[in-house]
C-alpha positions, -999 to 999 in steps of 0.1 A, spaced: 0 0 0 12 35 -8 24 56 19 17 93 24 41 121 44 20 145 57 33 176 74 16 201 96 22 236 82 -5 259 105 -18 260 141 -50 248 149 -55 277 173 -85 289 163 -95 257 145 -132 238 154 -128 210 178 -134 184 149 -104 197 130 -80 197 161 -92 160 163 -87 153 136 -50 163 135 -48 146 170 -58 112 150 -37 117 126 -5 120 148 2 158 145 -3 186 166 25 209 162 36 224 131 69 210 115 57 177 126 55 148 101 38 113 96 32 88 75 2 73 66 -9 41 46 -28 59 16 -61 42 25 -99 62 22 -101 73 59 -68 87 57 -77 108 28 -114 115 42 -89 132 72 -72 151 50 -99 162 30 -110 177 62 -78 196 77 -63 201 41 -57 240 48 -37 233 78 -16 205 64 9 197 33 11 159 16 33 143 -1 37 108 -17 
């Protein structure tokens, strides 16, 4: 399965509740931080969500 680096470029102070959880579930939560991720449809259905606050790479 294809794996995705994602890396948090903006604060989620001042974000909704749902987006900060969203970044808590995908394993951020300060910026510079990076993950990786198995490229799977609830991975993208996350970053659909927080895609302003976040960059991705393959």
């Amino acid at each position: 399965m294809p794996k995705l680096k994602i890396t948090q470029t903006r604060s989620q102070i001042g974000q909704s509740q749902k987006h900060r959880g969203t970044l808590r579930a995908l394993g951020l939560g300060k910026i510079g931080r990076s993950v990786e991720r198995e490229d799977t449809p609830e991975t993208l259905g996350m970053l659909r969500k927080v895609r302003h606050l976040v960059r991705i790479e393959d």
